[in-house]
C-alpha positions as CSV (number, residue, x, y, z in Angstrom):
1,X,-18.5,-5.6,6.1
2,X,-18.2,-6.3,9.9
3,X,-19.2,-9.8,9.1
4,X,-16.8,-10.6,6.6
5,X,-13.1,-11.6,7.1
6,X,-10.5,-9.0,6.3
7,X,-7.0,-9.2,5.9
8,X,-4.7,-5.9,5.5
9,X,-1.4,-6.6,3.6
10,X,1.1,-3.7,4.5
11,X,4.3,-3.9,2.0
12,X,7.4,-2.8,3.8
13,X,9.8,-4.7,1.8
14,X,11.6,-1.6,-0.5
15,X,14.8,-0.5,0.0
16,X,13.7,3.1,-0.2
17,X,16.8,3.7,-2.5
18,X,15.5,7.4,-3.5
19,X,15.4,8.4,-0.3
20,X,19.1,8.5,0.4
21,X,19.1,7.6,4.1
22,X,21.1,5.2,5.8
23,X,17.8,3.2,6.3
24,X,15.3,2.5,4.2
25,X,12.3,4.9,4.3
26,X,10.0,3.1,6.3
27,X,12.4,2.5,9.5
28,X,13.0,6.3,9.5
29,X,11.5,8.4,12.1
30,X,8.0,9.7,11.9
31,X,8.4,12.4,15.1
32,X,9.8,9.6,18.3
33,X,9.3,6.1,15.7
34,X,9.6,4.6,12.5
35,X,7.2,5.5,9.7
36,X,6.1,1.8,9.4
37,X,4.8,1.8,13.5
38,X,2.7,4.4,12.7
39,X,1.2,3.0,9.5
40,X,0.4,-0.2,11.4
41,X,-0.8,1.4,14.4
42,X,-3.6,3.4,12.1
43,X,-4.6,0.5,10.3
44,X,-5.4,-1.2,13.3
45,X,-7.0,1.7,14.3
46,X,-9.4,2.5,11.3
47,X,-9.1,-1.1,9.6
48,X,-12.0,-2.8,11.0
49,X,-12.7,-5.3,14.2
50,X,-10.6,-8.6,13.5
51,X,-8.8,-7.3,10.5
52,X,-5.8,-9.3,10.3
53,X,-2.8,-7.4,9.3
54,X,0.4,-9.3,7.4
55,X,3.5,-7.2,7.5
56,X,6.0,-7.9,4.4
57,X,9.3,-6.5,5.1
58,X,13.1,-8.2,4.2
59,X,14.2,-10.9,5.7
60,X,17.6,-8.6,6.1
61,X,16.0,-6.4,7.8
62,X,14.0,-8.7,10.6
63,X,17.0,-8.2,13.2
64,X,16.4,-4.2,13.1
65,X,12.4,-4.2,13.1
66,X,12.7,-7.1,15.9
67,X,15.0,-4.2,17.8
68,X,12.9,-1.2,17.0
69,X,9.4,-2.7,18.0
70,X,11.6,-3.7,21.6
71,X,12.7,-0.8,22.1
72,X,9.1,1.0,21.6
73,X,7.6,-2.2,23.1
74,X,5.8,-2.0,19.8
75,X,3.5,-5.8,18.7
76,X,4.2,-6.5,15.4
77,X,1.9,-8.1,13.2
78,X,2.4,-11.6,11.0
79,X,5.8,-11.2,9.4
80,X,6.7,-12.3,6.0
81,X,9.0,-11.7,4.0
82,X,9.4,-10.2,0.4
83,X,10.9,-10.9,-2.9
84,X,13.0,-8.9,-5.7
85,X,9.6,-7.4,-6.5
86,X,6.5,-5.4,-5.1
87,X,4.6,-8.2,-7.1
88,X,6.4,-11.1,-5.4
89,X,6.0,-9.3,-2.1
90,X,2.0,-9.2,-2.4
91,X,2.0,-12.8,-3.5
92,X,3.9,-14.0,-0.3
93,X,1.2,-12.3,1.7
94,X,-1.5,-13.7,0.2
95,X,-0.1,-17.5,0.7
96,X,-0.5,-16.6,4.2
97,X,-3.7,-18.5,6.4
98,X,-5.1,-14.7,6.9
99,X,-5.0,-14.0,3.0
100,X,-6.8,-17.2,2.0
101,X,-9.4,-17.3,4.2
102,X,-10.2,-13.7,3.6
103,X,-13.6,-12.1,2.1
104,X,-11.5,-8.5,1.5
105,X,-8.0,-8.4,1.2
106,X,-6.4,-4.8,1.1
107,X,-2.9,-4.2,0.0
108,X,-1.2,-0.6,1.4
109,X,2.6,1.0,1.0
110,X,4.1,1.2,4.2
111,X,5.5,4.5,3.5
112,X,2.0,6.0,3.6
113,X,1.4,6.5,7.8
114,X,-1.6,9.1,7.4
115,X,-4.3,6.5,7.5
116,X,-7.6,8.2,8.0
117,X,-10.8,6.7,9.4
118,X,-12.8,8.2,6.5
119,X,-10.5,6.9,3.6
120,X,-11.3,3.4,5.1
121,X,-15.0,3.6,5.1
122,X,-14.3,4.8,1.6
123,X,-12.0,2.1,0.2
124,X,-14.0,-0.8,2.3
125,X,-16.9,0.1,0.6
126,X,-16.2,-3.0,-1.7
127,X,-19.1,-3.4,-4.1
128,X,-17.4,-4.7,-7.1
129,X,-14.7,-6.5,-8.1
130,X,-12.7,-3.9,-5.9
131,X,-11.4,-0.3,-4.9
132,X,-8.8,1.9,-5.6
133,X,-8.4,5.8,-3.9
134,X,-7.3,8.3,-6.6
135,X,-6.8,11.7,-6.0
136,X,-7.0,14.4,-9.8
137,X,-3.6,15.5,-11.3
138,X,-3.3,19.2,-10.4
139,X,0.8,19.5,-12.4
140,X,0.5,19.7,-16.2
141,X,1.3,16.1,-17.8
142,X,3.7,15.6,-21.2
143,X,3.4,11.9,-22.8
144,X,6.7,10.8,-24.2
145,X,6.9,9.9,-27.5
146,X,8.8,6.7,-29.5
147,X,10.7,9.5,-31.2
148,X,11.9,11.4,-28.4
149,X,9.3,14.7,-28.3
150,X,6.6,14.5,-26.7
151,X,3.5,16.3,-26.1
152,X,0.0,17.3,-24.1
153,X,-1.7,15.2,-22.1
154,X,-5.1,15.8,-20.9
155,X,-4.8,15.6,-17.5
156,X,-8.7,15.9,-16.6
157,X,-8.6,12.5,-17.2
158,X,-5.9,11.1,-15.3
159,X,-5.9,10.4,-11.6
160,X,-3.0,9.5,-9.5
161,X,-3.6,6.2,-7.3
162,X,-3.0,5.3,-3.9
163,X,-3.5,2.7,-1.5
164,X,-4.8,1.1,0.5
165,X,-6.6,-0.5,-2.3
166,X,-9.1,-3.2,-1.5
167,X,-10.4,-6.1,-3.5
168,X,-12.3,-9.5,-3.4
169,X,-10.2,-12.0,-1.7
170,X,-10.9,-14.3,-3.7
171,X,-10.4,-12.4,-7.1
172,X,-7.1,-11.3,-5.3
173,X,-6.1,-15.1,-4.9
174,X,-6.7,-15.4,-8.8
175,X,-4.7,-12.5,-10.2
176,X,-1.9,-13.4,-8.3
177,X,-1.3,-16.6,-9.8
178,X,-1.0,-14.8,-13.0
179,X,3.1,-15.1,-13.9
180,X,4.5,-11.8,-13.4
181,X,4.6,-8.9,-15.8
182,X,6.4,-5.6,-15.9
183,X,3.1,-4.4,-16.5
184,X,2.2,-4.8,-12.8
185,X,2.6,-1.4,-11.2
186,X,0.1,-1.8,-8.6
187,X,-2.6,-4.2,-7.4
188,X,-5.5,-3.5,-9.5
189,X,-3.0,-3.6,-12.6
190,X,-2.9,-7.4,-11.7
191,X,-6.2,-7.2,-11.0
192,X,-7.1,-6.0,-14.5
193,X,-4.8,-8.5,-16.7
194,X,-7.0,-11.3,-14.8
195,X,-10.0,-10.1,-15.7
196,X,-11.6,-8.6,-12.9
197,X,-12.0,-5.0,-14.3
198,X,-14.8,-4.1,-12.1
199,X,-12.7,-1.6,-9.9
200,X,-14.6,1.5,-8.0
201,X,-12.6,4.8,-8.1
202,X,-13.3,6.5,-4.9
203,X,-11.8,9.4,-3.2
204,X,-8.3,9.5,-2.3
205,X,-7.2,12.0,0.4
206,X,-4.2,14.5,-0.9
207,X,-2.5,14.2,2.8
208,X,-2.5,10.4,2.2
209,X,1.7,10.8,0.7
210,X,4.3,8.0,0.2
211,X,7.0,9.1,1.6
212,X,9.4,9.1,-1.0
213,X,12.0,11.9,-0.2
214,X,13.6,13.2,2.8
215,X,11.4,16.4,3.0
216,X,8.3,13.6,2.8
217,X,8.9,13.2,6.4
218,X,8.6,17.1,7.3
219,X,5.0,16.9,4.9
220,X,3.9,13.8,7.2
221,X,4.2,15.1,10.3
222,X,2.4,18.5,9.4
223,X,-0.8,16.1,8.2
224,X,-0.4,14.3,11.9
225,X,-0.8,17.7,13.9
């Protein structure tokens, strides 16, 4: 791995609507700065020697990052910016030089700052077509039927997804030139309607949240101590 090129695609781009702020979640504090500083700061931490890291945020908010990484005399990475979709967001990334020269690309929410060294190793273990970190379902699950009821699901084989996920760059650069589908909720969904199905499930980490919701940010900063 230390010999291959690796580019780290952080998605900053959402309007964090759901989490009913004045700003969007990521610009929020985490403790004394913004959720998205310490993200970036983790991933250069645990991401690997000469990682690149591309930073997708929107182009509305450029003025406000510029000001918050001044005022915490923050570097930012490579900026570009997103599109009406997470989809669209990813694909602006990965037009970038860093993205297509990569070997591994990764593609991680912004919203998720608790970054540990040991879910890197994990997910940059790439040995197939790439890797996703899933933690088990612990709540009950219904499945909604066409009729309106609904009923059991077995939730022993379900696993919730997280990222960073990681992936050949090259597959990467295929699936994305897929058109885009409603169908893509993530990366390796992409992934998958190109063809590349072979995608390792490894360990997730339960402290490893999106902040979604206010209280998200109280949760975070308990996983930091």
């Amino acid at each position: 791995m230390n010999q291959q090129r690796i580019c780290h695609i952080i998605v900053a781009a959402g309007s964090g609507s759901r989490f009913g702020a004045r700003l969007p979640k990521q610009y929020c504090l985490l403790g004394n700065r913004p959720v998205l500083m310490e993200t970036i700061d983790r991933m250069r931490r645990y991401g690997g020697d000469g990682a690149e890291i591309v930073l997708v945020i929107s182009a509305d908010m450029r003025h406000l990052w510029d000001d918050m990484c001044e005022q915490h005399k923050f570097v930012t990475p490579t900026i570009v910016y997103g599109g009406a979709t997470r989809w669209e967001s990813v694909r602006n990334a990965i037009a970038t030089t860093a993205a297509q020269s990569a070997d591994v690309i990764t593609v991680h929410d912004g919203a998720r700052p608790i970054i540990t060294r040991q879910l890197m190793d994990r997910v940059m273990a790439v040995d197939g077509d790439g890797c996703i970190p899933v933690v088990e379902v612990t709540d009950s699950l219904r499945r909604i039927l066409p009729d309106g009821r609904s009923e059991a699901a077995d939730r022993s084989v379900m696993r919730a997804v997280q990222t960073p996920q990681a992936f050949r760059g090259d597959m990467l650069r295929h699936a994305y030139t897929l058109p885009y589908s409603p169908a893509f909720t993530d990366d390796a969904s992409v992934m998958e309607a190109a063809g590349h199905n072979a995608l390792r499930l490894v360990d997730g980490d339960p402290c490893n949240i999106k902040i979604t919701r206010p209280g998200d940010i109280e949760i975070a900063l308990m996983h930091m101590r």
